[in-house]
Structures are given as C-alpha cells and as structure tokens.
N, C-alpha and C positions, 0 to 999 in steps of 0.2 A: 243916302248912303252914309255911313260912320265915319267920317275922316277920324285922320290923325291928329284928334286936337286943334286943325288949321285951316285953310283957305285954298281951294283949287287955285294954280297958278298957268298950270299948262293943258292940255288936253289929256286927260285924263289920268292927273299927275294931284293927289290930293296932299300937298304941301303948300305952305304962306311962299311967298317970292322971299321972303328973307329967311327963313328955313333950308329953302332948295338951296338957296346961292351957299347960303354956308356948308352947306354937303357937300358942294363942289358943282352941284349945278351950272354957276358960272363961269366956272371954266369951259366946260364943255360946250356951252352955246356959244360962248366967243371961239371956239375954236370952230364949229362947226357953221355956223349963221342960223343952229335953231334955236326957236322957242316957243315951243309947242307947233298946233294948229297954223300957224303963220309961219313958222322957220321950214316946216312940210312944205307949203306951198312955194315956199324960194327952190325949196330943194326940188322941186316939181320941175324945175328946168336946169337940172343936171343929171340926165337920166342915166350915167355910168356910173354913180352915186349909189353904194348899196345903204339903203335904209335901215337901219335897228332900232326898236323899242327897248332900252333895257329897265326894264323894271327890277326894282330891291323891295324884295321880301322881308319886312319888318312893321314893329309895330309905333315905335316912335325913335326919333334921329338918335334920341339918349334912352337909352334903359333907363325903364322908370318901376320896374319890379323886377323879385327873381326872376332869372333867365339864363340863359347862355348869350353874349359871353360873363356878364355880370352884372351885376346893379350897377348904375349911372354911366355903362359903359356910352362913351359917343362914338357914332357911327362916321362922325363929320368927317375923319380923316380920310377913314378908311374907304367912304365912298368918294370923294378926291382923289384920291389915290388912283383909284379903279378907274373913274373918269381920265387921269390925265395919261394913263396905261392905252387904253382905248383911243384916245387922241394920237399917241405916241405912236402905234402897233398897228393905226389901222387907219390909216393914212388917205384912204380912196372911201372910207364910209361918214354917213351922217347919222350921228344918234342924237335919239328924242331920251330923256330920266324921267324916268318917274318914280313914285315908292306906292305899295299897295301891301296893306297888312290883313286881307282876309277876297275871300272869294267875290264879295258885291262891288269887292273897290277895282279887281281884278278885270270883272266883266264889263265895268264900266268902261273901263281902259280900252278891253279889244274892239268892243261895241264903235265907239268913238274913231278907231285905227282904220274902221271896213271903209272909209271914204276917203285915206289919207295916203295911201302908196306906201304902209309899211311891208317892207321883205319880210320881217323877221323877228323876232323875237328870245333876246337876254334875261334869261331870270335869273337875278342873284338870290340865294336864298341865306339871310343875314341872322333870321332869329330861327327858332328850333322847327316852329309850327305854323305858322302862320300858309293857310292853304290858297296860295297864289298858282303854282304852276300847274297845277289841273284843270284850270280854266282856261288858260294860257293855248295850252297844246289843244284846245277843241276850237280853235282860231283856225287849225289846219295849215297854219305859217310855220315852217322852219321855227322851231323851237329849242335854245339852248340852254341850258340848266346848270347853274354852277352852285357850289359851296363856299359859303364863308366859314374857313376851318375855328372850330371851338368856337361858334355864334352857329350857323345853321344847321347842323351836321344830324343832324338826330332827324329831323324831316327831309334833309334831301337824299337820306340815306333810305328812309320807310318809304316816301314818293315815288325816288328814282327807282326804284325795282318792283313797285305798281308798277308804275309805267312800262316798263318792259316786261314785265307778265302780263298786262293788255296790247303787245305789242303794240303803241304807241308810234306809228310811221314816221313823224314829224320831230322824235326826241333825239338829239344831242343831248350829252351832259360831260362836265369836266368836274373834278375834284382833284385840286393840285393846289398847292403853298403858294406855287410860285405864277405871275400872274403871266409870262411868257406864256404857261398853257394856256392859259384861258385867252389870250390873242391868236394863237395860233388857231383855239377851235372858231372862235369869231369869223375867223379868214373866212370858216366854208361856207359861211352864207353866200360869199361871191359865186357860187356854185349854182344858185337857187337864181340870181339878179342874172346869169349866161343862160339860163332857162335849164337846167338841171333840176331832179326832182326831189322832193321831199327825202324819197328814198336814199336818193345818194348823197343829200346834207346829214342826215343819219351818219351814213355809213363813211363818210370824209370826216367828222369829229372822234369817231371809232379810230378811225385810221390814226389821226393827231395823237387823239391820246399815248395809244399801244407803242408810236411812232419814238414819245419823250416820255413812258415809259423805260427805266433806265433797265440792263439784264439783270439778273441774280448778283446779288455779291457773296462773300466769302459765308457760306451758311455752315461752316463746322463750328460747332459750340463748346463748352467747356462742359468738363465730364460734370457728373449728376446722377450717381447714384440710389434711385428713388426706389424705394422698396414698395412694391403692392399687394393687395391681397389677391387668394385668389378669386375667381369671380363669382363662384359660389358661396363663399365664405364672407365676398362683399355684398352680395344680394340678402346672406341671413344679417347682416350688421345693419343693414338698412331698414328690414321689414321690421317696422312694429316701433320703431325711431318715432319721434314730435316734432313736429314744426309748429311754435307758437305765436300764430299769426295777430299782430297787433294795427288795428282800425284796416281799412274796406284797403282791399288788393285785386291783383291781374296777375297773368290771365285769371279767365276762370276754366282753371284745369284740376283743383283741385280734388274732385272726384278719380280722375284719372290717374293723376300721385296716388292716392288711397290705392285704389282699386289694382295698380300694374304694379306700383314702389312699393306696396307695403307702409309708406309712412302717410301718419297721422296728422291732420290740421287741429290744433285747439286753438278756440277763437278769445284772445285775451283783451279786455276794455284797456283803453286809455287812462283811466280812472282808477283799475285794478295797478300799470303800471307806474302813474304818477303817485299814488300813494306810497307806494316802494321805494320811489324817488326821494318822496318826502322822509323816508323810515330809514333812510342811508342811516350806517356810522357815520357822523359828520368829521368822529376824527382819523378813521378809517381812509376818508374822503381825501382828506389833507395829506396823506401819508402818500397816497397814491398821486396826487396832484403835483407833489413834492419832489417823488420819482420823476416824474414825465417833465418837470423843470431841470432835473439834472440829468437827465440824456437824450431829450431832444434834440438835435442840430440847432435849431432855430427854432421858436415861438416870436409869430409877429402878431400884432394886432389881438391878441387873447390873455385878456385880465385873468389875475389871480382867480376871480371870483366866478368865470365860466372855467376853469379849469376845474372848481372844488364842485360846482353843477354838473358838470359833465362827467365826475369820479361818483358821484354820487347816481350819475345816472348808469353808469357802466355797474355798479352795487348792486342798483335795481334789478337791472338785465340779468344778473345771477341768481338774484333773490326767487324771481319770476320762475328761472328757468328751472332750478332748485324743485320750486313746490311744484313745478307741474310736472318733472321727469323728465325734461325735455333738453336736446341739446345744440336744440337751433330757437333761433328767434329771427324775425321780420316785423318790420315796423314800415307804417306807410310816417316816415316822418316827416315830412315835408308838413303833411297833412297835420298832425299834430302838433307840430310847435307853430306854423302858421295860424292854426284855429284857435290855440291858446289851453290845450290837451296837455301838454307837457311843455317843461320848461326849459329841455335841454335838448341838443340833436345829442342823438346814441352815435354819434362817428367816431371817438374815441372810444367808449363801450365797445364796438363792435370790433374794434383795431385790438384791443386786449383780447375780447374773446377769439380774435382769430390767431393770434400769437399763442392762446393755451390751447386748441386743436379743437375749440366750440365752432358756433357759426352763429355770426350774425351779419344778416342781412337787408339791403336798403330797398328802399320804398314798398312794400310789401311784397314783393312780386314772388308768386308763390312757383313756379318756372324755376327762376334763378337759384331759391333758395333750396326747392328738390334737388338742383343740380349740382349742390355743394353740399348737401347732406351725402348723396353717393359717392361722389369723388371725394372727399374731403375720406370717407371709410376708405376708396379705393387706393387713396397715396397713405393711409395710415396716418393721418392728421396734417396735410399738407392743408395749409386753408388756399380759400380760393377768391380771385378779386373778380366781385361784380365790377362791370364798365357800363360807357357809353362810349363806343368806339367812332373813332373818326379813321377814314382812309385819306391816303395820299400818296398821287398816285406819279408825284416829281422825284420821290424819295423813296417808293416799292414799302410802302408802308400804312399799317393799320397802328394808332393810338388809344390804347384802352385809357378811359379816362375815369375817374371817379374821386369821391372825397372820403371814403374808407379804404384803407389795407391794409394787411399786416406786413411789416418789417422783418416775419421771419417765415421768409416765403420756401423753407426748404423744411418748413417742419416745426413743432415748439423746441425741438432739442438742437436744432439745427443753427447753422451760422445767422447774426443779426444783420441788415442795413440799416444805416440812420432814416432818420425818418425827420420830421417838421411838423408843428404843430399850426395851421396858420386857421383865418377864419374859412368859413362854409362860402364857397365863390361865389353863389347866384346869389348871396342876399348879405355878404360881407358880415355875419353874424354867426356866434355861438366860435366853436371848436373842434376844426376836420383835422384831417392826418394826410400831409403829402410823404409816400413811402419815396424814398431814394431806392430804387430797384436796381440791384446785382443786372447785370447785361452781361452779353456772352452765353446764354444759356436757352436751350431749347424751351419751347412756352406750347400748351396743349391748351386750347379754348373751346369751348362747347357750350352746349345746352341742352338741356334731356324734353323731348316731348314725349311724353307718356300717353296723352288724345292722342297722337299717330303712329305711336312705338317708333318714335326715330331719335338718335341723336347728330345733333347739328355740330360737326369737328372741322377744325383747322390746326393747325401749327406755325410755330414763328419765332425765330431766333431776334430775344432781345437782343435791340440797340440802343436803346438812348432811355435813362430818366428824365422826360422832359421835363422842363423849368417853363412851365409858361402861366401867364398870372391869369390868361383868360380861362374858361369853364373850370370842370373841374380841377382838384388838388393833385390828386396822384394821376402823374400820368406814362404809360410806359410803353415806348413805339418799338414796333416788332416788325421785321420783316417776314410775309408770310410763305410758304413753302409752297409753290403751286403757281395755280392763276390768279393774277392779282383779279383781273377781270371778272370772276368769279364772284367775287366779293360783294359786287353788288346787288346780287339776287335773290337775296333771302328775310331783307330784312324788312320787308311786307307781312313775311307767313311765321317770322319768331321774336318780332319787335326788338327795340334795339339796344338791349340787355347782351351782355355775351360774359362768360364766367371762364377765367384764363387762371390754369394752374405752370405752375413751374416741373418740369420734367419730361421726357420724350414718354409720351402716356398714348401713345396710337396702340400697340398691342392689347396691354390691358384695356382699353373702351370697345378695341371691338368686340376684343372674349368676353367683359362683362355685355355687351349688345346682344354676341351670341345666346348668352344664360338666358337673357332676358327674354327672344326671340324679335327685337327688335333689328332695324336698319342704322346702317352711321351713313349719314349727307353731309359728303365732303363738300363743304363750301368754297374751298380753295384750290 
C-alpha cells in the first residue's frame, strides 16, 4: 500500500510513531490505554467501553501542495485538538487514530478491525478528496463522517450526498465549526454498544444535529432594488452570446449550453492567451497596478511585480475577448499556471471584468460560466461569484468561498465594497481578491443545467465577510432560507461550484425557467 511518506505504527494506522505522537496521537492513548492492536486487546476487558476507530482523511500531517486548507498548512494541532475533544466529551469510550489518505490505506484499516471489537467508526474528512469514507461504510459499522471546515469540505460535501442517494444505512455525518457537535453525534454510537441498530445510529446523529441546529434568525434584509429583464428579452440576450473556453473543462455539458442556451463555446489555446499576455501595454499595466495599490484595503504578500503580471494578464483577457466577440471567458487556471501555460492567475483579471458587467470565470467550468452569462443578462450586469461552498450547521449557515469577486456586487454603476489583494490560498502564489461583501442583503444562488432543463436555486441573507486565512479568499456566509438539511443533497448530481448573485431573484429565475420550459430544484 502507499503510506504517507512513513512507517505503520498502530493497526492499520499508516504513520512513524513520531508523526502520530505529534498529531496528538499521544494524547489520546495515554488517555485511553490504546495503542493500536494491543491497546484493543486491554480494552477487550472492559466491555461497557464503546470502541471507535477514528480515522483522518488526509494526505500528509502538513500540506505539501495545493490544497485546502493551504500549502504547508499542519494538521498537528488541529488533530490534537480533536483528539483531546473526544477524550474530553466522551468519557466512557476508547479510541484507536489513525490517518488514511486513499481507498487501499482505507481498507486496510477495516480489514485489520474485523478481528478487533471495533463498534464504530469516525471519519474526519481533513483535505478535499482524498476517498476514505466509502470504504469505511461497506464495514457495515456504524459510520460517522465529519468535516474539517475550509480543509475537507468539497469531498464531504460530493460523498456525503452519494451516500445518501445510495441510501447508506450505517451513515451519520456532522458538519459544524464547533466541535460540541461532533461529540455530541459521537455519543450515538453508545446506541449501537446497547445493541440498537445501524438504523437508529443513523437516525440518533440526525436527531443531534437538527437538535444544535440553531432556529431561523432575523432574515429581513436591506432593500435592493435590482432591476431585471424580462425573460424573453433575457433568453434573446443570451442566444448567440460566447463563451471563450480556455485549456480542458467540466462538466461536459457543453453541447447542452449550445443546444437549450443558445450560447457558444470557442475553444481558445493557452498559447493564443499567453501571447496576449506577453503583448500587454506594459505601461498600460502599471497604470492599472497603480490603481489597485491605491484602493485596495490591504495588499499582503503581493509584489509590485505580480501586480504589473497580473494587469497585464487582465489586458490579455480583454484582448482575447475583443477579437473573438465574446463576453465571457473561463480559464482552467490552475491547470495553466501549474503546467507553466501562463504566467499569471486571471483572479484579478476576472475581478475587473466582473466589476465592468463581463464575466470571467475560474477553473473552466463551463456549468458555472453558462450560469453567469444568463444571470449576469438577467440582473442587467450584476456579476456573479463562482464558490466552493462550505456548510455549517452550528451557525444555520452556508460559506461560499472562492479567490475571485467583484467589489461591486450590485452592478458596475452600483455602490463599491473594499476589497484586498492577498496571495492565491492553495499555493500562497501569484495575486487573488478577498471581496469585503456588503451583508444585510438577500443572496439568489443557482446553477443552470441545461442536460436536464433544471435550475438548482436557493437563497440566503448575507451575514458575515468572513476573515479566515484558510481555503479560499473571498469568503461570504449566508444564512439560507428553507431547510438547512436540504443542503446536503445535491452536491453529487451538480459538483460543488454554486454561483450566488446579490438580489431577491426567485421571480425572475422561475419566469425565465418558465420561457425556457425548464424546472427550478429548490435545494433549500
């Protein structure tokens, strides 16, 4: 099997003994008397002793590439932390740690457990992907699934609603800030050690959650006058539109756009856009650089010198979009400033085009970017911020998170927020944009499926600009209008992209749905 760079230490625990301990490891077996395969067998004669495996989903203690929550982030505290929580919270159990960063290290684990009297099983899920907890749950043990917020949240959000579209008998999950929850669902494994069933470990972490689950708060928002078209008039603004798709994207729905939207994909190289880059005004570059030093809030960790690259790369993005007629762009950037395609991330590029009522859009994802060609006609230039949304379910709240926005989220003529210039989070390079977002105001999120004529809607009254240094930049939590519970179920069947405009926009999405002859899937 692949360790983690290290040395088995425990039973099916692929970490050095001096790795684990520093995680916190040893805390937890001095508290409990395990260690590994031997600490089971003490515990073997304490049979009112509920047993847990928890395992952490990650690939190494410290971030060693891009990721969530960041490059060199270390895990070390944070699973301390958790460990001395669980000591803390849960006072009548024994837990076994271990860490597993892919499915073979997984099944080694449960493999090794079938001879050991584990009850149960804890998945922390720590980095975004790494596919631990599907193997977990085919143990047929009581399985509980947590999130680590802005470190796992993108996989246990697409997992966790597999799992419950296969209805999964065995799955508990919690997603909460605070780590109270995640003791509290812990508790119901005691349910399973009383002889209770699978079923009703299930359905006793349901209960937990829903339970500290807080009710509604104050959801009257501040007025917001958003003017729209109408929906015929938005359907003719859209057909015959460009989307100029730059290096390999997802889904592949593209067809579908064409076909149902009316808009067009034109496939533009790497090569076509980095030359553009290189044909900037250089002093054009500096003027604009120039700008973005005197009204930033903040610029931290970003030289002079990725400011006039990154002006120069926003030039391009016009240049590009200029000659082809177009007035969207998508760029799989990751992929190209990783592979050495271009030299600059477009995340400020993409922040000015959305500030002037253009669209550009990240990682190619041609989904997202139909979805903010339509809306973006439908508020009459209102741009729209792609995320990666995190829930949290201590605080009745969803976090769209991303490292582009625009600052003038009510329109280009509309009132500005400050905004910050800081580095790109996963890899502490180049030059993103944390927006400072207006709160108090009603928030419309969606995504257009055109493969199934549906549109995927919710709503949610900004609360908070989050300030948090892990994942992405911009980050803006909303409380959503509905079932929070809801929330979990869709992000298997429309990956975990969601596009959140500013305004109460329910009417106009379903009149334009109706034109369209499509469905809105209220996800909330």
């Amino acid at each position: 099997m692949t360790r983690l760079d290290i040395q088995t230490v425990c039973a099916g625990c692929p970490v050095s003994r001096r790795r684990f301990l520093a995680a916190g490891c040893a805390a937890c077996v001095g508290a409990t008397g395990l260690a590994g395969a031997a600490g089971l067998a003490r515990a073997a004669t304490e049979p009112k002793k509920t047993r847990v495996r928890v395992i952490y989903a990650l690939s190494n203690i410290k971030t060693k590439g891009p990721d969530w929550p960041n490059l060199g982030f270390d895990f070390t505290p944070v699973i301390a932390r958790i460990n001395a929580k669980l000591k803390e919270g849960c006072p009548g159990f024994d837990f076994v740690m271990s860490l597993a960063a892919n499915e073979e290290q997984a099944r080694k684990i449960v493999e090794e457990d079938r001879s050991t009297g584990i009850d149960g099983y804890l998945v922390y899920q720590m980095n975004c992907w790494n596919p631990v907890v599907q193997t977990v749950v085919t143990s047929g043990k009581p399985t509980l699934y947590a999130d680590f917020q802005y470190g796992g949240s993108g996989g246990f959000l697409v997992y966790t609603a597999k799992l419950l579209r296969d209805q999964q008998p065995n799955l508990g999950f919690v997603a909460s800030s605070n780590l109270d929850d995640m003791v509290a669902a812990v508790r119901c494994f005691e349910l399973v050690r009383q002889g209770g069933s699978i079923e009703q470990f299930a359905a006793a972490t349901q209960r937990a959650r829903m339970e500290r689950t807080p009710a509604p708060g104050n959801l009257s928002v501040a007025p917001d006058d958003v003017k729209t078209l109408d929906p015929k008039d938005c359907l003719a603004a859209i057909r015959g539109s460009k989307i100029l798709a730059v290096g390999s994207g997802w889904p592949d729905i593209r067809p579908a756009v064409t076909e149902r939207m009316g808009i067009e994909f034109v496939n533009v190289s790497y090569a076509e856009l980095n030359e553009a880059w290189k044909a900037a005004d250089k002093d054009l570059a500096r003027q604009i650089a120039d700008r973005w030093q005197n009204t930033a809030a903040k610029i931290e960790n970003v030289s002079r010198k990725t400011l006039e690259e990154s002006a120069a790369m926003y030039l391009a993005e016009k240049d590009v979009l200029k000659k082809h007629g177009a007035g969207a762009i998508t760029i799989n950037c990751l992929g190209g400033f990783y592979g050495g395609h271009i030299h600059a991330y477009p995340c400020l590029g993409f922040h000015e085009l959305a500030n002037e009522g253009l669209i550009g859009a990240c990682e190619c994802d041609a989904r997202s970017t139909a979805t903010m060609v339509a809306m973006t006609a439908l508020t009459q230039g209102r741009p729209g911020f792609i995320s990666d949304p995190v829930v949290d379910t201590t605080k009745r709240q969803i976090i769209y998170a991303h490292c582009v926005a625009s600052n003038k989220v009510f329109g280009p003529q509309g009132a500005t927020n400050p905004f910050e210039i800081l580095t790109h989070s996963e890899d502490r390079q180049g030059a993103a944009v944390r927006s400072v977002f207006p709160v108090g105001y009603m928030t419309t999120t969606v995504e257009f499926g055109p493969e199934r004529k549906e549109i995927l809607f919710h709503q949610g009254k900004g609360i908070e600009a989050v300030d948090d240094d892990r994942a992405c930049r911009s980050k803006l939590a909303v409380e959503p209008l509905g079932d929070v519970e809801k929330l979990f179920r869709q992000w298997d069947q429309w990956g975990w992209h969601r596009v959140t405009y500013y305004g109460d926009l329910k009417e106009p999405v379903y009149a334009l749905a109706d034109v369209l002859g499509w469905k809105v899937l209220e996800e909330a």
